[in-house]
C-alpha positions in Angstrom: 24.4 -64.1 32.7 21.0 -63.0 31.3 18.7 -64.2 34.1 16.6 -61.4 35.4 15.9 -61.4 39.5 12.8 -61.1 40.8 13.9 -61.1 44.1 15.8 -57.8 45.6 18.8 -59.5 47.5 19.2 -61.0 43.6 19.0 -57.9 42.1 21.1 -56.1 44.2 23.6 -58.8 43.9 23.6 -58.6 40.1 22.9 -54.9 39.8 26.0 -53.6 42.2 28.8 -56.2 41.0 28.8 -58.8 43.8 28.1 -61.5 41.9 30.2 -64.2 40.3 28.7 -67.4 40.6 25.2 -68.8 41.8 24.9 -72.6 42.0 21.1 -72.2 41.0 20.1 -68.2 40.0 16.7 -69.3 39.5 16.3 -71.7 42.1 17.5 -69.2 44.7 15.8 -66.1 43.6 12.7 -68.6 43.8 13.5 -69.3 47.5 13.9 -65.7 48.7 10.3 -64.8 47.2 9.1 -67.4 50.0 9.7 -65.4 53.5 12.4 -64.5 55.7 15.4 -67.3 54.2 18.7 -67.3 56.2 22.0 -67.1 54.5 25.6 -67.7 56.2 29.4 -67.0 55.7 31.9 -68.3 57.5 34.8 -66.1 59.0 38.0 -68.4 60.3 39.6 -66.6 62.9 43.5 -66.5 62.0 43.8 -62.8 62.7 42.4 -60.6 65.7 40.8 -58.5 63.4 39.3 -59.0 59.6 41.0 -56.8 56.7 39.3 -54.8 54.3 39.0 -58.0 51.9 36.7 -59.5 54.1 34.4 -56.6 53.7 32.9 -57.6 50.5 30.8 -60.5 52.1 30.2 -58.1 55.2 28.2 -55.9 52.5 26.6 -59.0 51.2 25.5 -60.7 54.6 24.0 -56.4 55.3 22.3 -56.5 52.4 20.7 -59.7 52.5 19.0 -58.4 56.0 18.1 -55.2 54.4 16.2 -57.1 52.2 14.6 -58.7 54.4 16.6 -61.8 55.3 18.2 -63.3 58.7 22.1 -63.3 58.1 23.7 -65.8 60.2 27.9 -65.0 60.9 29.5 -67.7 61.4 33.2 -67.9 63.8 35.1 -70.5 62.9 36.3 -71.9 66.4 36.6 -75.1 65.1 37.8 -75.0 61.8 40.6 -72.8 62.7 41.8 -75.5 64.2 42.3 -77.0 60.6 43.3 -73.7 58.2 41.3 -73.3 54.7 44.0 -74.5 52.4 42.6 -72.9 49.4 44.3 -71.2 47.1 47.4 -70.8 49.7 51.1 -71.9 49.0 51.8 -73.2 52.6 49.7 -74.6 55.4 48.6 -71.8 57.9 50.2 -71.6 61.3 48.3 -73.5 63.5 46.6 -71.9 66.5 45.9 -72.9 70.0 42.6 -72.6 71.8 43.2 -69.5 73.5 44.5 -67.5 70.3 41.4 -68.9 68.3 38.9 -67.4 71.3 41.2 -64.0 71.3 40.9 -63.6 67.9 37.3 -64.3 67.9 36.4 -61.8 70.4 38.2 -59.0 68.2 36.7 -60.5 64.7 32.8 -59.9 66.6 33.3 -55.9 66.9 33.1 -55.1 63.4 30.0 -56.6 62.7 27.8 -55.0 64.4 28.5 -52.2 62.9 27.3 -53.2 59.5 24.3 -56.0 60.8 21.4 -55.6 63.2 21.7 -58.8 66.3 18.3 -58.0 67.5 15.6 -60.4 68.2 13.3 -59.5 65.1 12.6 -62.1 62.7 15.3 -60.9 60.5 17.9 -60.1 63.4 21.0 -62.1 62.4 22.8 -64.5 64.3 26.7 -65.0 65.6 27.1 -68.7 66.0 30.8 -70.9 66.2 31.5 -73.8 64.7 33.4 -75.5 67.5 29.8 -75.7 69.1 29.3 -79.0 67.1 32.7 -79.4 65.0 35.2 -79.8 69.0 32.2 -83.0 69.6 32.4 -85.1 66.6 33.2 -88.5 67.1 36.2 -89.4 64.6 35.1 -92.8 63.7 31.0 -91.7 63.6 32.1 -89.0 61.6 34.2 -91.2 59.2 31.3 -93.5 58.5 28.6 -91.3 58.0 30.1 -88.6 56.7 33.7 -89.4 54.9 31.8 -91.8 52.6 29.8 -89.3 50.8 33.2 -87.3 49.6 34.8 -88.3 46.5 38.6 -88.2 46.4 38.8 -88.0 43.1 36.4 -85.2 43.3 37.9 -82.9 45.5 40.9 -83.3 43.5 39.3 -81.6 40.8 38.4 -78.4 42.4 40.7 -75.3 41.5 42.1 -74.1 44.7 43.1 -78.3 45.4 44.4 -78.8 42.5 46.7 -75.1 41.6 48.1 -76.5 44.6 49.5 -79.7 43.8 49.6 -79.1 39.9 52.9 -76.7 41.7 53.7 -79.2 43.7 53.3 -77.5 47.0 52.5 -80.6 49.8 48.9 -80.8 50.9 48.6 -82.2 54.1 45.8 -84.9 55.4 44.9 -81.8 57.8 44.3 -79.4 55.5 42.7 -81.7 52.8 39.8 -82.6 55.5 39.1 -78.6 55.8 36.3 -79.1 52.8 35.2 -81.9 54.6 34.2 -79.8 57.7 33.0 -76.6 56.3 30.1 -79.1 54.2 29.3 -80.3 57.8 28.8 -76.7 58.4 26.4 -75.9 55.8 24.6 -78.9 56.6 24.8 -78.7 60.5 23.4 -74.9 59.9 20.2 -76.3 57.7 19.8 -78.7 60.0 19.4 -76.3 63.3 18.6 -72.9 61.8 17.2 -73.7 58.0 19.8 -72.1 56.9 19.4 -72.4 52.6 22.4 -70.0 51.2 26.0 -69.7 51.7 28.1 -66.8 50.7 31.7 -66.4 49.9 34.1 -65.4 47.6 35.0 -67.4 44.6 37.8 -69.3 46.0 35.3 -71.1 48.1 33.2 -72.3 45.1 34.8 -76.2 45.8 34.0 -75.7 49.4 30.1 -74.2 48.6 29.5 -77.0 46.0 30.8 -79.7 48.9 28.4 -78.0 50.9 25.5 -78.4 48.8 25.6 -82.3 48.1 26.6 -83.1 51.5 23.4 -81.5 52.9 21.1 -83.1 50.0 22.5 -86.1 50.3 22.3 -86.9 53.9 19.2 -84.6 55.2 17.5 -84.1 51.5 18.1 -80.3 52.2 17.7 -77.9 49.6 20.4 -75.1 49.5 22.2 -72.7 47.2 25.6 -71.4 47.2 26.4 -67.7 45.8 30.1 -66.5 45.3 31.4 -62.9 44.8 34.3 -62.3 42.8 37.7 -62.2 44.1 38.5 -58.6 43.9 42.1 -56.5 42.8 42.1 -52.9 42.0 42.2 -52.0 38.4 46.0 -51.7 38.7 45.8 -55.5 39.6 46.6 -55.4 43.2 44.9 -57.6 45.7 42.2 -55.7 47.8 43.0 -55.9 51.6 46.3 -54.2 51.7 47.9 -50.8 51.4 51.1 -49.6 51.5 51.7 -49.6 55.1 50.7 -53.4 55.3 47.1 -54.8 56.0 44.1 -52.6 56.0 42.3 -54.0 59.1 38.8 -53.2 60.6 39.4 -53.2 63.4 40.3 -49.5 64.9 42.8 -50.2 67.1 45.0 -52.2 64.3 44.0 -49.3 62.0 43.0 -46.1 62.4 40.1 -44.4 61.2 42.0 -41.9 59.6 44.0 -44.7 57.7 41.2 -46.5 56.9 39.8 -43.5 55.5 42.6 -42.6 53.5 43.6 -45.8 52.3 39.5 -45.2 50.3 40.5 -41.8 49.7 44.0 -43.2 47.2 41.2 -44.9 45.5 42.6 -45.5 41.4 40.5 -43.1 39.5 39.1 -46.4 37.3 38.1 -47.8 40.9 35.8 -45.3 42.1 32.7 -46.4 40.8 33.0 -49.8 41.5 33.7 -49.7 44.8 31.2 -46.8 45.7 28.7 -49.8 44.1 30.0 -52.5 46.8 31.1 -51.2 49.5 28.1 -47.9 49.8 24.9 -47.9 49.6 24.1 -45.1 47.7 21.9 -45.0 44.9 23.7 -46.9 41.7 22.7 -43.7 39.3 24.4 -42.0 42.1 27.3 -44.0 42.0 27.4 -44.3 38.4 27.7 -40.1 37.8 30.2 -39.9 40.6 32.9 -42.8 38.9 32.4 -41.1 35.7 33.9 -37.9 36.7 37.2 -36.9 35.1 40.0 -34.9 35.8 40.2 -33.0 39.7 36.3 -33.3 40.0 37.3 -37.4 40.9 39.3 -36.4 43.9 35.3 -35.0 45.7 33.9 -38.9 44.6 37.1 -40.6 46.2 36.3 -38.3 49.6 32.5 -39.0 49.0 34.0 -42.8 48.8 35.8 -42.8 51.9 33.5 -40.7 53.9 30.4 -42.7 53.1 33.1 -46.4 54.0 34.4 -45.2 57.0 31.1 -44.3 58.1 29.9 -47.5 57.8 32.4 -49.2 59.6 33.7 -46.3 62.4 30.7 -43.7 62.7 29.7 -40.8 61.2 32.2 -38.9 63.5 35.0 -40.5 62.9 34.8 -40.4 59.7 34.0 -36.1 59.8 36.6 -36.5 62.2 39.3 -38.0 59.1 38.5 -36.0 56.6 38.7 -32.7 58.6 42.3 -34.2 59.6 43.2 -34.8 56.0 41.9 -31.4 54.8 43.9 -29.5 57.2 47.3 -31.9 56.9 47.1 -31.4 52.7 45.5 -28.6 52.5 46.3 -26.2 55.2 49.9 -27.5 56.0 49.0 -28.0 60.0 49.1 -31.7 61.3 45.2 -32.6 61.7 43.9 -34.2 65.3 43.5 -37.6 64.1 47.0 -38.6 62.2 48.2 -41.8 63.3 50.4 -41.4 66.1 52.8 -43.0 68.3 53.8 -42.4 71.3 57.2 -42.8 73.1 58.2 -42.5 76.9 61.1 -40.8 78.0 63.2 -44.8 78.3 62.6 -44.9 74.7 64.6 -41.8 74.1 66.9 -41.5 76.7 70.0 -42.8 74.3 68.3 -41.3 71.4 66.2 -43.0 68.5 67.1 -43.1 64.9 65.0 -41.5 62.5 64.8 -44.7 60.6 63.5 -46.2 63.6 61.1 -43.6 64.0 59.5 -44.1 60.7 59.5 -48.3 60.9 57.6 -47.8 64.3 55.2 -45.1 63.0 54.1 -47.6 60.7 55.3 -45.6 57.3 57.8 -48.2 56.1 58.2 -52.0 56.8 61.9 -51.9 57.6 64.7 -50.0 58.4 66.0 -50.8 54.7 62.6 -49.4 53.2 62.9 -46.3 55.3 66.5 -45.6 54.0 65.3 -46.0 50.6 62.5 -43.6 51.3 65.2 -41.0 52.8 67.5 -41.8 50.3 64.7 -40.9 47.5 63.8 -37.4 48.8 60.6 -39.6 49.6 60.9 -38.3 53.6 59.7 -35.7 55.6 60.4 -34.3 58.8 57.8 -31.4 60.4 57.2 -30.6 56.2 60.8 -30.3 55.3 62.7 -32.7 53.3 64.9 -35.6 55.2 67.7 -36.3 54.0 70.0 -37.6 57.0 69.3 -41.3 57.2 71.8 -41.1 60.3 69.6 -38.3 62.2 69.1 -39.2 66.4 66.0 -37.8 68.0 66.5 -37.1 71.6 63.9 -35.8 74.7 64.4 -32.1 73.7 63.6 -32.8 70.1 60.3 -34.5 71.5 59.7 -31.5 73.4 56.6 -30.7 71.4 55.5 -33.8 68.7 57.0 -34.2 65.6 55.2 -35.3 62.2 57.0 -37.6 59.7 55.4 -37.9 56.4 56.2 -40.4 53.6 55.4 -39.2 50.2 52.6 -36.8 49.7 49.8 -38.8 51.0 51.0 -40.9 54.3 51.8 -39.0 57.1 52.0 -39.6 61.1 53.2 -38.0 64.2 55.3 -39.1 66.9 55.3 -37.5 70.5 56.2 -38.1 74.5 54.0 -39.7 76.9 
């Protein structure tokens, strides 16, 4: 793509990596020179908290009020009621009312974190779908609606079709997800002039649906902008580390894990990601990714510090990395290391150490915690574990213990 921006959500978008696909570059850019334009992504709530994938679009709905736009976030209350069938193998669980309003109410503390709600012109908005998606008449909706989607269409688009083309069953539910989030786009012109939606590139069918809905029925004029689907440069999919997920929310994920998970950063990685996920200067970013050798490691903590700031505060992240210097580089334990926390019931016939490091969160199993012992990969208080068999009782909890799995995960369990 050649086009230069003239616009500076444009040239951030092109400058820092977060662009894959614009429906109309020009167009768009043209729009934004104009006055305060609002833009919107939708977030279905399937989880209490986001994961670190989601944080791509977070960065694009905070710059796009940093240059001086109105984001609009978007719950999806009622489309969670459906599940976004793209790109998936199997249909979602479905989720009742009460789990879709839960997980709502933990999916809203990140954002402000990373977007201003104020009542200036360019304060952004927290809106749910359900407000005019739970209303809709079937049959109304059918007739007015229905008619300007074409199945043969919406067969075409990628995340439809790598779906059937495996011959993985699409059901009438899922298929009318499209359907709904065009409404959205077009409900959000409609009421808030909304002219941009944001996503990743496996909404591009979705976008697209978006945009001819709302031209077709209200003569609106709106854009769509995807950013690329991101894996590290070892090809792993962002979003989850080796523990499981890497949530933002603090209380599914610690600070300190969060901030480690940027500090394992893939040397070839470092750049980029300081670019999307930072805002420091790109020159900036640029020297630090191009360092070699042991000079990387003080760009990956430069990396996490500047993340986790972001996202958990300035003290909280000084907080993590004082933790990390002092459990890798001083031996001690750090006061921020994950930690869980047993009463005396738990331990009153003994707990395995295998059982101990499952519910510490180092290992996914009790077979993936043998494996680890059985490697040399395990750690007891610093010295090498090598009893899969061992029982922790009371006395052994007398003062907390820290279990550490390989060189770089560690977490300490104790008595209430």
């Amino acid at each position: 793509m050649t086009y230069t921006p003239k616009s500076d959500f444009m040239a951030v978008m092109m400058e820092r990596g977060f662009m894959a696909d614009c429906t109309d570059y020009q167009g768009l850019d043209e729009a934004l020179l104009k006055g305060v334009q609002s833009a919107y992504i939708g977030f279905d709530a399937t989880a209490k908290s986001l994961h670190v994938g989601s944080l791509i679009q977070i960065m694009m709905l905070r710059w796009f009020q940093k240059t001086g736009h109105k984001p609009l976030t978007l719950m999806g209350g009622g489309t969670t009621k459906v599940g976004d069938p793209s790109f998936r193998a199997d249909e979602r669980p479905l989720l009742g009312p009460e789990a879709i309003d839960d997980n709502i109410a933990g999916i809203k503390q990140v954002f402000s974190a990373y977007i201003d709600y104020s009542d200036a012109p360019t304060g952004a908005l927290m809106l749910n779908n359900a407000e005019w998606l739970d209303n809709l008449n079937y049959l109304d909706f059918l007739r007015d609606i229905g008619r300007h989607f074409s199945i043969n269409r919406m067969l075409s688009f990628e995340s439809v079709k790598s779906r059937l083309d495996r011959e993985q069953s699409l059901s009438f539910l899922e298929f009318n997800y499209m359907i709904l989030q065009a409404y959205d786009f077009m409900e959000l012109h409609r009421r808030y002039g909304c002219i941009l939606q944001l996503g990743g590139s496996d909404q591009w069918g979705n976008i697209v649906n978006g945009i001819d809905l709302t031209r077709r029925v209200i003569d609106g004029e709106v854009y769509g902008l995807t950013s690329p689907l991101l894996t590290t440069s070892d090809g792993k999919k962002m979003g989850k580390s080796q523990s499981g997920a890497v949530w933002l929310n603090a209380d599914m994920f610690s600070p300190y894990e969060f901030w480690q998970f940027w500090r394992n950063t893939t040397d070839a990685d470092v750049g980029r990601f300081l670019k999307l996920y930072t805002e420091l200067p790109l020159d900036e970013c640029e020297r630090l990714g191009a360092l070699a050798g042991s000079e990387i490691n003080a760009a990956k903590i430069t990396l996490a510090n500047e993340i986790t700031t972001l996202l958990h505060g300035a003290e909280a992240a000084a907080t993590a990395a004082q933790t990390a210097h002092d459990v890798f580089e001083k031996g001690g334990v750090g006061d921020d290391l994950p930690t869980l926390t047993l009463s005396a019931e738990d331990v009153a016939q003994g707990i395995s150490i295998v059982q101990l490091i499952v519910k510490s969160g180092l290992a996914n199993s009790g077979k993936e915690a043998k494996r680890l012992i059985a490697e040399n990969g395990a750690k007891l208080d610093d010295a090498p574990l090598t009893n899969a068999g061992l029982m922790i009782d009371a006395a052994a909890l007398q003062s907390p213990i820290k279990l550490s799995a390989g060189k770089k995960r560690h977490a300490m369990v104790q008595l209430s």
